[in-house]
N, CA, C and O atoms as CSV, one atom per row, in Angstrom:
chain,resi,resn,atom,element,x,y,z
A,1,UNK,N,N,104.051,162.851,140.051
A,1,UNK,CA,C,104.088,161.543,139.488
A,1,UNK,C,C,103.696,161.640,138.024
A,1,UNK,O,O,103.163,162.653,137.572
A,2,UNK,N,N,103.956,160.620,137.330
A,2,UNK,CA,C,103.767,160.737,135.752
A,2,UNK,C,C,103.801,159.181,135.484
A,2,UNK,O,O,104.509,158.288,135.948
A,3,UNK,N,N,102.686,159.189,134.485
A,3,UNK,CA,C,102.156,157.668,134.203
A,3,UNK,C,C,101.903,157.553,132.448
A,3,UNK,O,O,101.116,158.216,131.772
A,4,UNK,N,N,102.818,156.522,132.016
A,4,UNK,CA,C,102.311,156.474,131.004
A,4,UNK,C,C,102.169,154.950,130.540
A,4,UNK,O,O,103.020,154.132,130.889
A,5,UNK,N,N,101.033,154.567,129.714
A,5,UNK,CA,C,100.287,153.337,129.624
A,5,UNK,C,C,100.765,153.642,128.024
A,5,UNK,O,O,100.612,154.771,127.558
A,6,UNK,N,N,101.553,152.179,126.954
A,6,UNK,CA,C,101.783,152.228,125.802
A,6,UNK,C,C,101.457,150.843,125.430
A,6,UNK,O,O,101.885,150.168,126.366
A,7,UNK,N,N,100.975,150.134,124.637
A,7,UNK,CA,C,100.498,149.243,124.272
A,7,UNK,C,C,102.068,148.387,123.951
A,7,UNK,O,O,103.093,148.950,123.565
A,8,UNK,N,N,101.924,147.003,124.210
A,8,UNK,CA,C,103.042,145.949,124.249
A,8,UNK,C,C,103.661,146.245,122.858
A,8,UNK,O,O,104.775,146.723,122.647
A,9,UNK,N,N,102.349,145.718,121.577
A,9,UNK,CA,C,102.830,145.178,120.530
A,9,UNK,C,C,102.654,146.361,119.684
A,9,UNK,O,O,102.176,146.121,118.576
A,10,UNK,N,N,103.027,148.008,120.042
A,10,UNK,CA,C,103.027,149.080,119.067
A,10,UNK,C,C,104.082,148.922,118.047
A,10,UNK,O,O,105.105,148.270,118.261
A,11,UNK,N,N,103.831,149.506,116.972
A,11,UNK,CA,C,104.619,149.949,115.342
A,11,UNK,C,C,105.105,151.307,115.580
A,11,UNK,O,O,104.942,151.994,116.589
A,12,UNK,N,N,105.513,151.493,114.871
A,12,UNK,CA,C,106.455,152.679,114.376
A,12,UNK,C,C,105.317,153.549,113.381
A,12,UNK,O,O,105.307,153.251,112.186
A,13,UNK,N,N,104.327,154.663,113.891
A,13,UNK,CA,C,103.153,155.147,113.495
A,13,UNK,C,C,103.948,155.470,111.990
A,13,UNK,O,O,105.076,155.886,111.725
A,14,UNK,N,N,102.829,155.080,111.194
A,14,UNK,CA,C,103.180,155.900,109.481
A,14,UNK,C,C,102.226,156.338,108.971
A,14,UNK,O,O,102.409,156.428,107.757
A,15,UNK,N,N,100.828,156.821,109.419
A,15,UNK,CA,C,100.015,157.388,108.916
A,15,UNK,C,C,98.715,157.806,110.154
A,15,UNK,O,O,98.634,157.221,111.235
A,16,UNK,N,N,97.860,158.819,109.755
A,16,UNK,CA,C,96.738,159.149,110.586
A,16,UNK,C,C,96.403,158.238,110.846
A,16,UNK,O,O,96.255,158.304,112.067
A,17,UNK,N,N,95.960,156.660,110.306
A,17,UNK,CA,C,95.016,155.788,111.192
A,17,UNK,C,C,95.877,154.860,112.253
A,17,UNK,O,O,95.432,154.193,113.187
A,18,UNK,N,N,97.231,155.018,111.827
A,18,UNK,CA,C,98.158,154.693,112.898
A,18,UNK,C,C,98.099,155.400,114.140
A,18,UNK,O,O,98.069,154.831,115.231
A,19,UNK,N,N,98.082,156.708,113.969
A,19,UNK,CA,C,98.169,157.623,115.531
A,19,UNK,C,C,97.121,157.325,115.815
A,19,UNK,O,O,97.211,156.908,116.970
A,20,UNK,N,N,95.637,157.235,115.338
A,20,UNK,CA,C,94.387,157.550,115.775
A,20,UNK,C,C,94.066,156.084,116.504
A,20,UNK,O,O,93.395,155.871,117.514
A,21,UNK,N,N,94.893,155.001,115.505
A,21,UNK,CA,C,94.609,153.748,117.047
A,21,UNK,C,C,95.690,153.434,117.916
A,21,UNK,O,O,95.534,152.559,118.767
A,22,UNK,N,N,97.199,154.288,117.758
A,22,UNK,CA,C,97.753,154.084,119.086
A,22,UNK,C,C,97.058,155.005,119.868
A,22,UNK,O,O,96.849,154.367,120.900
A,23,UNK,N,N,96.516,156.236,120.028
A,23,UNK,CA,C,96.188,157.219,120.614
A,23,UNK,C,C,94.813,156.472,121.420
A,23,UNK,O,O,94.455,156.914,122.512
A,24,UNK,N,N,94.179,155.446,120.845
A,24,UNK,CA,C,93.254,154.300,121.841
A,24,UNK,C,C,93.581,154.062,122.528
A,24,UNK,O,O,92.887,154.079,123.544
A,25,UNK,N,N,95.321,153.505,122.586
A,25,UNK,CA,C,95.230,152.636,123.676
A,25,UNK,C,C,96.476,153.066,124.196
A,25,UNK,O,O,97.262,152.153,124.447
A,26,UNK,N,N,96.857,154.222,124.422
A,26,UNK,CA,C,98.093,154.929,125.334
A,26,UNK,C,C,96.542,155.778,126.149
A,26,UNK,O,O,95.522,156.330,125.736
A,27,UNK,N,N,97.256,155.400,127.704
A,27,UNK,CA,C,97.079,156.363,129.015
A,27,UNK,C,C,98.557,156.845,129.459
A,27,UNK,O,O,99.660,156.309,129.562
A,28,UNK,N,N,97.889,158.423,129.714
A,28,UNK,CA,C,98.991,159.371,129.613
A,28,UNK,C,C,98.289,160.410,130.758
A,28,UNK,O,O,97.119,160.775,130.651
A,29,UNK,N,N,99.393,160.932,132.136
A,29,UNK,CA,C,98.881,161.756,132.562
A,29,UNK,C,C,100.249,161.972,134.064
A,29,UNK,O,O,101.173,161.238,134.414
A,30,UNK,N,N,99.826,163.113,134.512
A,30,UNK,CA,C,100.962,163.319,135.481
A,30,UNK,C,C,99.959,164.854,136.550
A,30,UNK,O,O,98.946,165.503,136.289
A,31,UNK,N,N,100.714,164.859,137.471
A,31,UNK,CA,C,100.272,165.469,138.543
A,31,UNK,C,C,100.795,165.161,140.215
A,31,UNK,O,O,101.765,164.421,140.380
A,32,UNK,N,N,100.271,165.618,141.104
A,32,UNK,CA,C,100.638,165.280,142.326
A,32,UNK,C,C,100.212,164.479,142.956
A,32,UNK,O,O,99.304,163.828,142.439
A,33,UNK,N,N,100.667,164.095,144.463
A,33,UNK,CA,C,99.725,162.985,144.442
A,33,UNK,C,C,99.974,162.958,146.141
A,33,UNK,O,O,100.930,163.380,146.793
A,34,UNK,N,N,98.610,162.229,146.613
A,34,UNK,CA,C,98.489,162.211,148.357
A,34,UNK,C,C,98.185,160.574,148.535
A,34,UNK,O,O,97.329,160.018,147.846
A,35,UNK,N,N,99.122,159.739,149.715
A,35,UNK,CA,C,98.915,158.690,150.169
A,35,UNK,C,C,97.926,158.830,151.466
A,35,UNK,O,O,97.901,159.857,152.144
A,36,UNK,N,N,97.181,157.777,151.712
A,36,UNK,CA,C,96.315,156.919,152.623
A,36,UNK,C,C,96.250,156.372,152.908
A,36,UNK,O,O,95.374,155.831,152.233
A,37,UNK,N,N,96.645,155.399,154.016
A,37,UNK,CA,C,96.546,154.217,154.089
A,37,UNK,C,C,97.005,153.519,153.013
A,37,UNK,O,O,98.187,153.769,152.777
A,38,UNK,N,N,96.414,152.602,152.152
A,38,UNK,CA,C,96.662,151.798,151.163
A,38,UNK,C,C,95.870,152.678,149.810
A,38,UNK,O,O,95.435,152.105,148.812
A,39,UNK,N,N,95.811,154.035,150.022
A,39,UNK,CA,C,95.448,154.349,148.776
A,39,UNK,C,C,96.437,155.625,148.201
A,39,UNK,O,O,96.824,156.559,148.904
A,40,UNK,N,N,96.693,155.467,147.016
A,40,UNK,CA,C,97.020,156.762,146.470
A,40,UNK,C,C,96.167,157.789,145.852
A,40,UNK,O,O,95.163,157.641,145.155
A,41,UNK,N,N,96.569,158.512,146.116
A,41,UNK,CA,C,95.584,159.624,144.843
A,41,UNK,C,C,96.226,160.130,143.966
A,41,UNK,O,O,97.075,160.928,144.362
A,42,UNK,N,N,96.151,159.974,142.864
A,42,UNK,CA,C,96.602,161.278,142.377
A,42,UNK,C,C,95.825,162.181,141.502
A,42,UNK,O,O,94.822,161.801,140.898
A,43,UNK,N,N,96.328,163.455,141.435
A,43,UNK,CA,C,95.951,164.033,141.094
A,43,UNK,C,C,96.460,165.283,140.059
A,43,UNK,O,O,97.289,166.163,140.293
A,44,UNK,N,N,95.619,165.025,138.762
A,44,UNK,CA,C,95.824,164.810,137.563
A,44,UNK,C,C,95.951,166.730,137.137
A,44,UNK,O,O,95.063,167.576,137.240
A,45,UNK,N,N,97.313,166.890,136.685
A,45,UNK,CA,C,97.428,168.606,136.255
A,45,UNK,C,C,97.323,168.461,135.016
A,45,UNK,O,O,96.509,169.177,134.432
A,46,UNK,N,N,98.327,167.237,134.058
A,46,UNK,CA,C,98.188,166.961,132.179
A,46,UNK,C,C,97.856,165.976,131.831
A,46,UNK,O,O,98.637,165.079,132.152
A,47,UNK,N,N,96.810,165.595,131.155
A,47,UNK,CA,C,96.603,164.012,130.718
A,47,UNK,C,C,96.267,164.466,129.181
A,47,UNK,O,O,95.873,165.530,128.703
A,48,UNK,N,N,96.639,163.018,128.539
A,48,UNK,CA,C,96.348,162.730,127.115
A,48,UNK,C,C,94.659,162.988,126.549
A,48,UNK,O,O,94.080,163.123,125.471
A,49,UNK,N,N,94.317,162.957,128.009
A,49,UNK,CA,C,92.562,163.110,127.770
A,49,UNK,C,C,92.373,164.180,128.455
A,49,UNK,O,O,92.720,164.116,129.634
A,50,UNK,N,N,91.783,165.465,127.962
A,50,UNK,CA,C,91.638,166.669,128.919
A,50,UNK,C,C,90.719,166.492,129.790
A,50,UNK,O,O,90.614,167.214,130.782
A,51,UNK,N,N,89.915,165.478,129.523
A,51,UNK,CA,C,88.773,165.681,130.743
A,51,UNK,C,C,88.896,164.970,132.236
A,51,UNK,O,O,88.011,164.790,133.074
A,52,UNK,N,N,90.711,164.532,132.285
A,52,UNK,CA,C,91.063,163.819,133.523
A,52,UNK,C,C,91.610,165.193,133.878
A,52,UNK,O,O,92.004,164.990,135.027
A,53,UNK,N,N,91.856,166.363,133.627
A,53,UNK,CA,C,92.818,167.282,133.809
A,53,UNK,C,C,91.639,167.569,135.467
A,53,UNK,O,O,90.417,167.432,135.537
A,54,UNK,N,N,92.502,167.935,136.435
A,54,UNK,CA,C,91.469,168.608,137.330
A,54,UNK,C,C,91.147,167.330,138.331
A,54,UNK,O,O,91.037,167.534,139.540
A,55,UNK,N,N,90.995,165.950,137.751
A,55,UNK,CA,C,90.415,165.114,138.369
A,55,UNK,C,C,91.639,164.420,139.653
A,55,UNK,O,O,92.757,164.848,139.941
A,56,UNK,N,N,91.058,163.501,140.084
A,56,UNK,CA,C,91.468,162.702,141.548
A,56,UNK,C,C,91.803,161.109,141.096
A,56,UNK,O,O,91.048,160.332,141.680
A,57,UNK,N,N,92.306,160.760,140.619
A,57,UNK,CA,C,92.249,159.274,140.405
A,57,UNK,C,C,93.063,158.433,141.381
A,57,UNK,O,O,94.280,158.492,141.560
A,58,UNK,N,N,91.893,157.388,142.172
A,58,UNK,CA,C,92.060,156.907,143.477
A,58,UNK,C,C,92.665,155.314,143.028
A,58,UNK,O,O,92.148,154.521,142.241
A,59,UNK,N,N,93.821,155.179,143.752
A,59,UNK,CA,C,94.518,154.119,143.418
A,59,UNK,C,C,94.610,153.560,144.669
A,59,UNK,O,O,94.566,154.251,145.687
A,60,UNK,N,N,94.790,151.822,144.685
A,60,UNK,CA,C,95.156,151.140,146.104
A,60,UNK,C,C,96.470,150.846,145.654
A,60,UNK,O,O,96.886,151.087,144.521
A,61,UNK,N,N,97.304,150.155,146.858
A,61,UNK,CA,C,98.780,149.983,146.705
A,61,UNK,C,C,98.338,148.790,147.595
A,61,UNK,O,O,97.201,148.574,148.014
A,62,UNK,N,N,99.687,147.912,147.842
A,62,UNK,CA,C,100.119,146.688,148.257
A,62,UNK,C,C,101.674,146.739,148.145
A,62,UNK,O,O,102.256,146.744,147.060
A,63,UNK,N,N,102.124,146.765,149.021
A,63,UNK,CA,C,103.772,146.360,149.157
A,63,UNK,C,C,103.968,144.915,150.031
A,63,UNK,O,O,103.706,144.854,151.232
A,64,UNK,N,N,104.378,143.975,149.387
A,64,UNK,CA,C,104.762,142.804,149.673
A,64,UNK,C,C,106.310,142.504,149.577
A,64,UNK,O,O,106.829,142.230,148.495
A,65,UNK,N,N,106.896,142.555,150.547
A,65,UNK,CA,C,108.004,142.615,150.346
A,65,UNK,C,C,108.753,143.665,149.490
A,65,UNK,O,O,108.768,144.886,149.641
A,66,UNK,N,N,109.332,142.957,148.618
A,66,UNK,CA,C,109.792,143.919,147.108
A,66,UNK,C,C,108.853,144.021,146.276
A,66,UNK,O,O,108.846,144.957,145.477
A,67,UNK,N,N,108.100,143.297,146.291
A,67,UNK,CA,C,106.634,144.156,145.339
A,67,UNK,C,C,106.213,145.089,146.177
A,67,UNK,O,O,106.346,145.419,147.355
A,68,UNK,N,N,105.039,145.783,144.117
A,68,UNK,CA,C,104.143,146.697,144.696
A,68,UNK,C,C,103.327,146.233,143.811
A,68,UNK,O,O,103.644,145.509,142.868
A,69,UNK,N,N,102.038,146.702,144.124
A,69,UNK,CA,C,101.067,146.238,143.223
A,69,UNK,C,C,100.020,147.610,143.393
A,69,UNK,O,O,99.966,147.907,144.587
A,70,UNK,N,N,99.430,148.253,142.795
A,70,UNK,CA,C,98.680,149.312,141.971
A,70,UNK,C,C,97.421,148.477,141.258
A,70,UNK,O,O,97.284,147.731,140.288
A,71,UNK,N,N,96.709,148.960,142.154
A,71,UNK,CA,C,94.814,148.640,141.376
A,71,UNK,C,C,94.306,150.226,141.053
A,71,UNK,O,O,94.437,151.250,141.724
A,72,UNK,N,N,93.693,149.996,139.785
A,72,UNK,CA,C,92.862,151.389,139.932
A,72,UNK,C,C,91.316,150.375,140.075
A,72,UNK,O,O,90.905,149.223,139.935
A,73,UNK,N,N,90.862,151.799,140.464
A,73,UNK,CA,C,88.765,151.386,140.638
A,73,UNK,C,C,88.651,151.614,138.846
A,73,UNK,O,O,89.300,152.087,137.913
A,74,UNK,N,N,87.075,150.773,139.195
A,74,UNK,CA,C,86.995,151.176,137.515
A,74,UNK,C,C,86.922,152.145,136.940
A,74,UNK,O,O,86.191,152.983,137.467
A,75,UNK,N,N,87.624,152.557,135.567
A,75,UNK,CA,C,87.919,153.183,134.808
A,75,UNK,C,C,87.345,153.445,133.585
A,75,UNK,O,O,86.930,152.485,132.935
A,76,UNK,N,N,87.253,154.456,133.187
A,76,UNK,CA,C,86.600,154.292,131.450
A,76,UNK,C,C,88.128,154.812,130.608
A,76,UNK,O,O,88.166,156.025,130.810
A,77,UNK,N,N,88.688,154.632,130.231
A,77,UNK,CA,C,89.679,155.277,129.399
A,77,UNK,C,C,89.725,155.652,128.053
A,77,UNK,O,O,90.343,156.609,127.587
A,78,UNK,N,N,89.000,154.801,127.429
A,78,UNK,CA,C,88.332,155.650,125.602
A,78,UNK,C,C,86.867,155.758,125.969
A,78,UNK,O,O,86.275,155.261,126.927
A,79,UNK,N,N,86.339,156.662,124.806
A,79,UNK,CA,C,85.163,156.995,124.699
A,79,UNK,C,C,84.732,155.563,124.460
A,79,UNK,O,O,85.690,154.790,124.464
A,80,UNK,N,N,83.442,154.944,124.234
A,80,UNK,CA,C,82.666,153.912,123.604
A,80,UNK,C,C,82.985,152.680,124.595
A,80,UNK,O,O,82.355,151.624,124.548
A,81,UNK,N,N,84.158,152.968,125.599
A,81,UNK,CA,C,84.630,151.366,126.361
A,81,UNK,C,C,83.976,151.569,127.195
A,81,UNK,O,O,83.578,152.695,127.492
A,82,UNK,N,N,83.643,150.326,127.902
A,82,UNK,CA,C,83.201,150.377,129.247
A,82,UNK,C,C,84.471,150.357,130.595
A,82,UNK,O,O,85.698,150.269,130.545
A,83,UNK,N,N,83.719,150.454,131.487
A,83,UNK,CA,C,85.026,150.310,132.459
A,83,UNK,C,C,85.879,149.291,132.670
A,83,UNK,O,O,85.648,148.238,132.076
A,84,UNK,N,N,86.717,149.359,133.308
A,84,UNK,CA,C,88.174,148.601,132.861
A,84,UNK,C,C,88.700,148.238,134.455
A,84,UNK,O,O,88.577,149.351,134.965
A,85,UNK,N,N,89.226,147.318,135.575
A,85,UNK,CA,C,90.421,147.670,136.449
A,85,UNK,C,C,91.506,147.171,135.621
A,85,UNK,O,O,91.594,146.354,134.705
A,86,UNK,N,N,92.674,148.291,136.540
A,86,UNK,CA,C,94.032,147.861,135.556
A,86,UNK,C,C,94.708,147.435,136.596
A,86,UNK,O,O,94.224,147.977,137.589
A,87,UNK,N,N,95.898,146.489,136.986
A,87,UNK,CA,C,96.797,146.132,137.689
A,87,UNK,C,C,97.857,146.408,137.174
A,87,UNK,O,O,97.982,146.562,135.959
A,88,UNK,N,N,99.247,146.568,138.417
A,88,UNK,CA,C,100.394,146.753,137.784
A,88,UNK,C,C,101.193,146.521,138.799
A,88,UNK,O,O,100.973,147.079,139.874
A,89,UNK,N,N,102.452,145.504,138.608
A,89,UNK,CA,C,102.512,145.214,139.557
A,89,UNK,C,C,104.048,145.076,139.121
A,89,UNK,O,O,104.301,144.325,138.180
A,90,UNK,N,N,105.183,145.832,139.822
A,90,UNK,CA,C,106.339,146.230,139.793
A,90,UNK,C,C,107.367,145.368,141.027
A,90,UNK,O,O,106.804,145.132,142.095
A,91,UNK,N,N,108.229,145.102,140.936
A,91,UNK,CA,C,109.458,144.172,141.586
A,91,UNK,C,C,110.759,145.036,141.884
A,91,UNK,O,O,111.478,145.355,140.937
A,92,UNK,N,N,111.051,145.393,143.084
A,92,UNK,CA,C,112.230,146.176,142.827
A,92,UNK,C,C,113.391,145.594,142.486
A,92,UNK,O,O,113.457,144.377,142.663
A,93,UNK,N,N,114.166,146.059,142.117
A,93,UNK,CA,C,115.449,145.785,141.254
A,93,UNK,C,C,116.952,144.939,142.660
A,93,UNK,O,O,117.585,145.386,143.616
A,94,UNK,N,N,116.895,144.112,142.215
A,94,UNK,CA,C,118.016,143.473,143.489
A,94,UNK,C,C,119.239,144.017,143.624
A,94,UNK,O,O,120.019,143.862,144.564
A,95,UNK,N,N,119.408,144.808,142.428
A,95,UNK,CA,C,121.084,145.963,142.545
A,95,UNK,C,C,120.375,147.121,142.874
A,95,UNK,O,O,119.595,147.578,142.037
A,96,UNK,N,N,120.527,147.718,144.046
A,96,UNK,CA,C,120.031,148.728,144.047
A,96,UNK,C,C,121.373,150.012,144.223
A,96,UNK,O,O,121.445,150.895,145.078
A,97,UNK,N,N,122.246,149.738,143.184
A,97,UNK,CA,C,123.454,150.482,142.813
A,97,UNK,C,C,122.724,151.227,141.315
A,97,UNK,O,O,123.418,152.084,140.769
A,98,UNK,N,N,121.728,150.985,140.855
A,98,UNK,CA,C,121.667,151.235,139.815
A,98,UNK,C,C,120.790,152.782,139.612
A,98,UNK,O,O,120.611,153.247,138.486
């Protein structure tokens, strides 16, 4: 699996303090991953942050019909933040020719 988090209202980076505050707020990471019940795991081989490399990040799921919905537990994702839950919550596509 591979996940990447990019901020809505990003620019077109043109200088170091550009990368250094998109690089805040992009989550970036990929690895394998084991279901549970209503939880996923995955588990993290490359991330944007090396110190997820190695780690387990425990996710719940919800399938409602054609939704899905994805909670993480709390999170710290930059240095200095406190923890965070993130939701995400995806609709499958009604052509499924595509």
């Amino acid at each position: 699996m591979m996940a990447l988090v990019i901020p809505e209202t990003r620019e077109t980076l043109k200088n170091d303090a550009d990368r250094i505050d998109h690089h805040k707020r992009l989550v970036s990471y990929s690895g394998t991953y084991t279901v549970s019940d209503n939880t996923v795991t995955h588990h993290v081989d490359v991330a944007w942050n090396e110190a997820w490399v190695g780690t387990h990040q425990k996710r719940f799921f919800q399938i409602d019909g054609s939704r899905l919905t994805i909670t993480t537990v709390p999170t710290v994702y930059n240095i200095g933040e406190g923890e965070q839950i993130s939701t995400l919550i995806l609709d499958r596509c009604a052509d499924t020719t595509m």
